[in-house]
ROFI-546020 format. One record per atom (N, C-alpha, C): atom name; x, y, z; residue number from 1; residue in three letters. Coordinates in Angstrom, 1 decimal. Layout:
! ROFI-546020
@name: CA	x: X	y: Y	z: Z	resi: NUM	resn: Ala
...
//
This chain:
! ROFI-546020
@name: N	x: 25.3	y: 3.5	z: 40.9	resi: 1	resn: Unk
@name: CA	x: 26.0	y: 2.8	z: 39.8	resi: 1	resn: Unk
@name: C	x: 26.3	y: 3.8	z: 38.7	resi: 1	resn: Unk
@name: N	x: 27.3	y: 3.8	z: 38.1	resi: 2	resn: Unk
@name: CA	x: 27.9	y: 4.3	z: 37.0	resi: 2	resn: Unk
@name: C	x: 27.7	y: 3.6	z: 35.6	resi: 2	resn: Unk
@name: N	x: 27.0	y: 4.5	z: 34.7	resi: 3	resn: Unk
@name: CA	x: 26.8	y: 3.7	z: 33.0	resi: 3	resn: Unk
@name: C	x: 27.8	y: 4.6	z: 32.3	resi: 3	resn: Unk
@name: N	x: 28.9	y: 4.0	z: 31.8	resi: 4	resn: Unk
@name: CA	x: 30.0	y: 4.6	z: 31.2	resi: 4	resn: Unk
@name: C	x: 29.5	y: 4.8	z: 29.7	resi: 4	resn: Unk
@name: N	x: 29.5	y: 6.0	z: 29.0	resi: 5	resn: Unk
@name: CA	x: 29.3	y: 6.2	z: 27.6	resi: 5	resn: Unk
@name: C	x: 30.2	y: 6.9	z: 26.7	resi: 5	resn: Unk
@name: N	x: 30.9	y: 6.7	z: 25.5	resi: 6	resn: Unk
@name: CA	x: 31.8	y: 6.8	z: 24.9	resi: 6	resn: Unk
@name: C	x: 31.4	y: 8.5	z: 24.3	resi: 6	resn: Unk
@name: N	x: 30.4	y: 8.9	z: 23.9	resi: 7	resn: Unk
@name: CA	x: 30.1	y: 10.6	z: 24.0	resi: 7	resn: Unk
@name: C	x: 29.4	y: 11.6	z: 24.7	resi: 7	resn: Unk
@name: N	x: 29.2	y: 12.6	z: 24.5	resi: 8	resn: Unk
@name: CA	x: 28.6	y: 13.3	z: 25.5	resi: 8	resn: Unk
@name: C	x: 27.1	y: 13.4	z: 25.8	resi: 8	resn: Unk
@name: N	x: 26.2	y: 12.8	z: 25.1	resi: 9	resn: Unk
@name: CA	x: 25.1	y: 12.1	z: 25.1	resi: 9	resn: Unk
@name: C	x: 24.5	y: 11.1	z: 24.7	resi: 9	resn: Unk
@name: N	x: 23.4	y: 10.5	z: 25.2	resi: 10	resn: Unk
@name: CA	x: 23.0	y: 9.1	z: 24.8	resi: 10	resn: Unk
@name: C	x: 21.5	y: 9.5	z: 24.8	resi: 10	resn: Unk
@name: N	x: 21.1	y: 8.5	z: 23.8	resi: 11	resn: Unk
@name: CA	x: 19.2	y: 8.2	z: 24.0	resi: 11	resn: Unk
@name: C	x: 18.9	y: 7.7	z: 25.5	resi: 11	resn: Unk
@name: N	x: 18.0	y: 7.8	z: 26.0	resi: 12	resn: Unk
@name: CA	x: 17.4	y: 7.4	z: 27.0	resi: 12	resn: Unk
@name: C	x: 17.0	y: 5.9	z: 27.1	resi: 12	resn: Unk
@name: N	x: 16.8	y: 5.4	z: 25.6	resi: 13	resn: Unk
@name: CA	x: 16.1	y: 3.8	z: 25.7	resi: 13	resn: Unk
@name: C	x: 17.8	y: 3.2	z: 25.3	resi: 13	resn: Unk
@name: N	x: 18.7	y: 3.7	z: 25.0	resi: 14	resn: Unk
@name: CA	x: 19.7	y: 3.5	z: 24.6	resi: 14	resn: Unk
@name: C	x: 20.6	y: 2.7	z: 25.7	resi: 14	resn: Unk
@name: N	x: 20.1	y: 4.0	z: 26.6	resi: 15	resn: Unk
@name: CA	x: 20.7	y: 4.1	z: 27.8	resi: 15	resn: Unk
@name: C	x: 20.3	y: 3.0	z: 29.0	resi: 15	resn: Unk
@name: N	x: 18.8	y: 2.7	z: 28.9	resi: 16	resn: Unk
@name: CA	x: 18.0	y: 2.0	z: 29.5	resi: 16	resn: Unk
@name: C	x: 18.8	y: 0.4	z: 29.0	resi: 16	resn: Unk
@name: N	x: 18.9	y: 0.6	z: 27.7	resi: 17	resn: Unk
@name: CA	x: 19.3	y: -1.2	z: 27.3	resi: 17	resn: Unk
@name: C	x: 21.1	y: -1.5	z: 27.5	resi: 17	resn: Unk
@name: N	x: 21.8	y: -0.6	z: 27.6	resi: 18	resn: Unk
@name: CA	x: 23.0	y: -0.5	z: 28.2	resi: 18	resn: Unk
@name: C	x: 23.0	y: -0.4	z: 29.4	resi: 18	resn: Unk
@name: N	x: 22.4	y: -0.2	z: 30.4	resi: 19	resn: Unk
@name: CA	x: 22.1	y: -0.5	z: 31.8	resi: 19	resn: Unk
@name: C	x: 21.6	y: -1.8	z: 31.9	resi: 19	resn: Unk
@name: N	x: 21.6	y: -2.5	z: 31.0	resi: 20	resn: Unk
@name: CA	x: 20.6	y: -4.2	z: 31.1	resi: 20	resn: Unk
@name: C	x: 19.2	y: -4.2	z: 32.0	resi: 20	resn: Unk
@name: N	x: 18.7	y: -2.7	z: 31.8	resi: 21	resn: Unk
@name: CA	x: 17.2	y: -2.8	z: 32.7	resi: 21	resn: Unk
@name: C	x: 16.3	y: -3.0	z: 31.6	resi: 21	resn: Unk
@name: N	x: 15.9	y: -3.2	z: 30.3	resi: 22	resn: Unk
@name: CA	x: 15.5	y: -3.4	z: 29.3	resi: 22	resn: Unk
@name: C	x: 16.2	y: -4.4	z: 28.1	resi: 22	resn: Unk
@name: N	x: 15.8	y: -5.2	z: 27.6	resi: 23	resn: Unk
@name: CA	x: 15.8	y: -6.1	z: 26.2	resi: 23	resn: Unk
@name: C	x: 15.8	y: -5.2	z: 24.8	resi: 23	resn: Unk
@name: N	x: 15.1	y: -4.5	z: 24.7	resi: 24	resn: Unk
@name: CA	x: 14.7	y: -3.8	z: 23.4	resi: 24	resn: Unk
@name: C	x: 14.1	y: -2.7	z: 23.4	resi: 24	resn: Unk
@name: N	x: 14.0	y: -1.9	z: 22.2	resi: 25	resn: Unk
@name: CA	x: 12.9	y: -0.8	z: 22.4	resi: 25	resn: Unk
@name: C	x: 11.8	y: -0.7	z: 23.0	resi: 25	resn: Unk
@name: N	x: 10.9	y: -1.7	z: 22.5	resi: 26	resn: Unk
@name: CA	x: 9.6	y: -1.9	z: 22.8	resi: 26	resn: Unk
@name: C	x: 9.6	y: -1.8	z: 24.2	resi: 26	resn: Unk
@name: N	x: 10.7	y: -2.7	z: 25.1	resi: 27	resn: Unk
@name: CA	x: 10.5	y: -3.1	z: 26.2	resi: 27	resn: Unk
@name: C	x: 11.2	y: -1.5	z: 27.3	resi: 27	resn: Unk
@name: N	x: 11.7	y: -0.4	z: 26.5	resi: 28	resn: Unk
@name: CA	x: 12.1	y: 0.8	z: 26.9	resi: 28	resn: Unk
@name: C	x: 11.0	y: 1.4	z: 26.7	resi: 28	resn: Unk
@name: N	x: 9.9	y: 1.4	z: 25.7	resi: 29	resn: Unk
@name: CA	x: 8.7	y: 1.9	z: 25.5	resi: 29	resn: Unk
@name: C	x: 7.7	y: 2.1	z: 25.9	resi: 29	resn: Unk
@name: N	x: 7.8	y: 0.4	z: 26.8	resi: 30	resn: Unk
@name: CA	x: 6.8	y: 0.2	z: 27.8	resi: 30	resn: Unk
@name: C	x: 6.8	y: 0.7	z: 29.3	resi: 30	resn: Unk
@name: N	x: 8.3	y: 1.0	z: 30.0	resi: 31	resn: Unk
@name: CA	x: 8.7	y: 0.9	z: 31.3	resi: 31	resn: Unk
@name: C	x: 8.6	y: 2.7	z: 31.0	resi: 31	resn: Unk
@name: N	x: 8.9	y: 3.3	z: 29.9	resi: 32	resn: Unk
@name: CA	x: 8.2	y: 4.9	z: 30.3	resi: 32	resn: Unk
@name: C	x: 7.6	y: 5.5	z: 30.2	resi: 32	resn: Unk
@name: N	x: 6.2	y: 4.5	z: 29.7	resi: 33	resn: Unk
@name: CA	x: 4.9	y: 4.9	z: 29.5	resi: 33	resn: Unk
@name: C	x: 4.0	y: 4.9	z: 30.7	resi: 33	resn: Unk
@name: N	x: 5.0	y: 3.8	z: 31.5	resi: 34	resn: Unk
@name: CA	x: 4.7	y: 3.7	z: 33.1	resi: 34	resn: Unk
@name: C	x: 5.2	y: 4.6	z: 33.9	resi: 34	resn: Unk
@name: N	x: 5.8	y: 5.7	z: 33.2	resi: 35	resn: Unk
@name: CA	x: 6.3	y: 6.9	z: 33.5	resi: 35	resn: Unk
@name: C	x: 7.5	y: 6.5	z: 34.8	resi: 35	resn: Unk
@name: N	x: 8.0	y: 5.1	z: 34.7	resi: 36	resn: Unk
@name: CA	x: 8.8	y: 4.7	z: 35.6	resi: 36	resn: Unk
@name: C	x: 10.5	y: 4.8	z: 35.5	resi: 36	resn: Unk
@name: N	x: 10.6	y: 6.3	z: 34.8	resi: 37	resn: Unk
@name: CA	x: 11.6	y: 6.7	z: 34.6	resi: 37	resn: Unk
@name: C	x: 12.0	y: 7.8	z: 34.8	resi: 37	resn: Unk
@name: N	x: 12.9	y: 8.5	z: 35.4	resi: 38	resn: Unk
@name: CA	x: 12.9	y: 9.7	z: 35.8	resi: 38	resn: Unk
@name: C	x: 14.9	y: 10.5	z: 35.7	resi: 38	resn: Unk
@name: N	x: 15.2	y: 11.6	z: 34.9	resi: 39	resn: Unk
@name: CA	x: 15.9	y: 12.1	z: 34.8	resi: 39	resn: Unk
@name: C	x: 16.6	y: 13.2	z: 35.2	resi: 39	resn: Unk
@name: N	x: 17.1	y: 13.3	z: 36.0	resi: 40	resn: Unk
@name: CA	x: 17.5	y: 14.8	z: 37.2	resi: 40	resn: Unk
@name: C	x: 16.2	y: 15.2	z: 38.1	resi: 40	resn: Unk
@name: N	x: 15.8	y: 14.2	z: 38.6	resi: 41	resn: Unk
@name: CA	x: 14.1	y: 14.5	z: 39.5	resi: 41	resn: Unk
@name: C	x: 13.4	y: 14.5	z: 38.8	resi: 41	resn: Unk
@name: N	x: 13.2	y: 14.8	z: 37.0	resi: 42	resn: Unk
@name: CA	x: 11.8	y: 14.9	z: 36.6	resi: 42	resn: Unk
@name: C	x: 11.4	y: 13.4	z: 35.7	resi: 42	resn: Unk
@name: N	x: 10.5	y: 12.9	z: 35.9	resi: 43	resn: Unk
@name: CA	x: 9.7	y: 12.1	z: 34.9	resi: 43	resn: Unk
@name: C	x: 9.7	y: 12.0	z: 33.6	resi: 43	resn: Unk
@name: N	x: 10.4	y: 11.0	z: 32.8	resi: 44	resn: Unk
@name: CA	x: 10.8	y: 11.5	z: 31.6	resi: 44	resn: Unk
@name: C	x: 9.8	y: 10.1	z: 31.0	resi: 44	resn: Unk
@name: N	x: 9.4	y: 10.6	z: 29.4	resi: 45	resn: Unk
@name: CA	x: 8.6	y: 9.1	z: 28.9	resi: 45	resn: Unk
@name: C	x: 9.0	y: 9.4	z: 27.6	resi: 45	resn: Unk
@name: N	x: 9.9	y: 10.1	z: 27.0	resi: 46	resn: Unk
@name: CA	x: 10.0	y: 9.9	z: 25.6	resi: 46	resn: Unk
@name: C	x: 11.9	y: 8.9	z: 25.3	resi: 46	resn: Unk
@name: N	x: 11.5	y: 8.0	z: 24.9	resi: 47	resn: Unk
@name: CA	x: 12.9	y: 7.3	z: 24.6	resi: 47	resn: Unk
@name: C	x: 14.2	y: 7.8	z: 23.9	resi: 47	resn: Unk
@name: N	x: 13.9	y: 8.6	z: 23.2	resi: 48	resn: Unk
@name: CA	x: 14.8	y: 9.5	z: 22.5	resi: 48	resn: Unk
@name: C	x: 15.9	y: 10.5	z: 23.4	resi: 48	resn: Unk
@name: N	x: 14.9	y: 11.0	z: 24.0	resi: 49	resn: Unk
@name: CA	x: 15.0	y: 12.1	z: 25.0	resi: 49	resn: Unk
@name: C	x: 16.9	y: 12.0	z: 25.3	resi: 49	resn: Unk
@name: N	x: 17.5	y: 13.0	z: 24.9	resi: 50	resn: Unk
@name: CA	x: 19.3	y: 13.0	z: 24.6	resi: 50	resn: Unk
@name: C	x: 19.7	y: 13.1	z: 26.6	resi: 50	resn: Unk
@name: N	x: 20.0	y: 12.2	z: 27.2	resi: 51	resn: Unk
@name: CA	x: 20.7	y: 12.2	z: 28.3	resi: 51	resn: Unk
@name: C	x: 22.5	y: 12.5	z: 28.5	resi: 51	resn: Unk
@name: N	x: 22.4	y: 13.6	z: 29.1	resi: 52	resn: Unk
@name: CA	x: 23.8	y: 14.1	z: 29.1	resi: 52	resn: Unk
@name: C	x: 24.6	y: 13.5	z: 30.2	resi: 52	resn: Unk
@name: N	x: 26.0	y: 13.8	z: 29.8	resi: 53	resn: Unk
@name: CA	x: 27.2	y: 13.0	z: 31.1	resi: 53	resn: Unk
@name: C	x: 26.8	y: 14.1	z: 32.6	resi: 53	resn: Unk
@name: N	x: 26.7	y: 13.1	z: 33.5	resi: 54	resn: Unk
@name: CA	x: 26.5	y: 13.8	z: 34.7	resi: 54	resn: Unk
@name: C	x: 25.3	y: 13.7	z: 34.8	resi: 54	resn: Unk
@name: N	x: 24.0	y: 13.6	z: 34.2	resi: 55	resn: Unk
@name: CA	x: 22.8	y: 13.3	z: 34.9	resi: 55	resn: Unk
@name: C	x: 22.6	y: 12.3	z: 35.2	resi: 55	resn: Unk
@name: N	x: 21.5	y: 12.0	z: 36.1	resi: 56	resn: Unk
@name: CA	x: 21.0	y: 10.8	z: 36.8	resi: 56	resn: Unk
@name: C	x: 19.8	y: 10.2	z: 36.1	resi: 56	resn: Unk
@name: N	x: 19.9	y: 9.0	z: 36.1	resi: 57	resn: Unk
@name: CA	x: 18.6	y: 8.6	z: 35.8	resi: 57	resn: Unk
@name: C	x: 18.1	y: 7.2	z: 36.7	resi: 57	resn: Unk
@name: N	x: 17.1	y: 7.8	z: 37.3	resi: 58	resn: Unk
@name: CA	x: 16.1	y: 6.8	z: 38.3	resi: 58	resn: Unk
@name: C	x: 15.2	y: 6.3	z: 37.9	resi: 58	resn: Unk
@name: N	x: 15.1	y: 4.4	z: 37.8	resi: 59	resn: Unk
@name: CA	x: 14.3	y: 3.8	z: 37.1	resi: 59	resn: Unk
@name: C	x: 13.7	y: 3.1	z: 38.4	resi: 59	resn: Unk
@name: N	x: 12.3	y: 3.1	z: 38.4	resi: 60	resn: Unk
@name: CA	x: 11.7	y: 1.9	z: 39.6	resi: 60	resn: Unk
@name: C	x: 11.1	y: 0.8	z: 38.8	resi: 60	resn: Unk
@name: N	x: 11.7	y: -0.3	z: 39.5	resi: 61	resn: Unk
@name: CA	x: 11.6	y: -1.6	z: 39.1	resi: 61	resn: Unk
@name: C	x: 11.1	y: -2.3	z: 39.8	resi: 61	resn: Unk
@name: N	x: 10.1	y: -3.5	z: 39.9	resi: 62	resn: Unk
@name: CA	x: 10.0	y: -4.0	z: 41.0	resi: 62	resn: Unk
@name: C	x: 10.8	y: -4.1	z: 42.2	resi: 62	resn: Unk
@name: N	x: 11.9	y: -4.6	z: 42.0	resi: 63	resn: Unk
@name: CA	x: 12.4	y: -4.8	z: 42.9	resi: 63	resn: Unk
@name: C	x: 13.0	y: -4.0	z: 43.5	resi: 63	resn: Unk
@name: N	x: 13.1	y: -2.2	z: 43.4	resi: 64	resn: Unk
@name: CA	x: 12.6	y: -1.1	z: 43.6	resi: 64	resn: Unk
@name: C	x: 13.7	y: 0.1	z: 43.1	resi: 64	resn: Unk
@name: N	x: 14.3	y: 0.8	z: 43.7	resi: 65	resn: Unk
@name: CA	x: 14.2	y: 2.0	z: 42.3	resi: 65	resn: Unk
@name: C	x: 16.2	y: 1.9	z: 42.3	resi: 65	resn: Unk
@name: N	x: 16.2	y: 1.7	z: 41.0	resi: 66	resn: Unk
@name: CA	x: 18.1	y: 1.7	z: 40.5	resi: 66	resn: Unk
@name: C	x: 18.2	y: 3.0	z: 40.4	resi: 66	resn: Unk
@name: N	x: 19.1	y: 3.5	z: 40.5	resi: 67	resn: Unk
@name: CA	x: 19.9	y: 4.6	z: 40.1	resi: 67	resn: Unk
@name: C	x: 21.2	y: 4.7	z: 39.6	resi: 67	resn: Unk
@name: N	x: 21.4	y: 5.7	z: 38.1	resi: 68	resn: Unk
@name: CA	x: 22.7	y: 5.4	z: 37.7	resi: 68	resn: Unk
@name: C	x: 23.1	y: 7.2	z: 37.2	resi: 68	resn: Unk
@name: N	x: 24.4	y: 7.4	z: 37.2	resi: 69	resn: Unk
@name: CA	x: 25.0	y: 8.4	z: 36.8	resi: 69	resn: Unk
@name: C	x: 25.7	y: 7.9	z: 35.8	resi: 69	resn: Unk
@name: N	x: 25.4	y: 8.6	z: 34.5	resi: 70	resn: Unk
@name: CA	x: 25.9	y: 9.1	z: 33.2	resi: 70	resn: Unk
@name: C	x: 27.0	y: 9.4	z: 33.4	resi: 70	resn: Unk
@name: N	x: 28.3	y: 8.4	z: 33.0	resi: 71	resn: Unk
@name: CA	x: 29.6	y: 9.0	z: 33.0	resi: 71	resn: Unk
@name: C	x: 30.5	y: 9.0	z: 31.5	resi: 71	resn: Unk
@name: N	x: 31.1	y: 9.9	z: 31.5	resi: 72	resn: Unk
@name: CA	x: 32.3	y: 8.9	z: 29.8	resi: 72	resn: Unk
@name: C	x: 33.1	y: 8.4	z: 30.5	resi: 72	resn: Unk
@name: N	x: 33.2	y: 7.3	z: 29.3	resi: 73	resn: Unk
@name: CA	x: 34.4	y: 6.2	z: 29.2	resi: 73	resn: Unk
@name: C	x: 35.6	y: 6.8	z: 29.1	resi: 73	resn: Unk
@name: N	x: 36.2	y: 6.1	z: 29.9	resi: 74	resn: Unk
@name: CA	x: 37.8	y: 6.2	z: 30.0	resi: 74	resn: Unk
@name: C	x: 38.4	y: 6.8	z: 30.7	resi: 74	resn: Unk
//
């Protein structure tokens, strides 16, 4: 799946709550403390963390692992 962003980087919990896999901070705070987040193959847990167009980011969820590529809009 493709998450379309209007510049060339995004936050990571940003990104997480624009993917509708998260509600809020807190609830992006929690899911990568479970280290259940991962950005170009590595394991990422800081929410901030600037995700660039073209990386991947792989989240496991119960219902088991999404994957989305970072694209710009338009």
């Amino acid at each position: 799946m493709e998450i379309e962003i209007r510049d060339d980087m995004i936050r990571l919990g940003q990104l997480l709550k624009l993917a509708g896999v998260v509600e809020d901070g807190s609830d992006a705070k929690e899911l990568l403390a479970d280290e259940g987040v991962s950005v170009d193959g590595e394991v990422e847990t800081r929410r901030g963390r600037q995700v660039e167009v073209g990386s991947v980011v792989e989240i496991d969820l119960p219902q088991g692992v999404e994957r989305f590529t970072v694209v710009r809009a338009g």
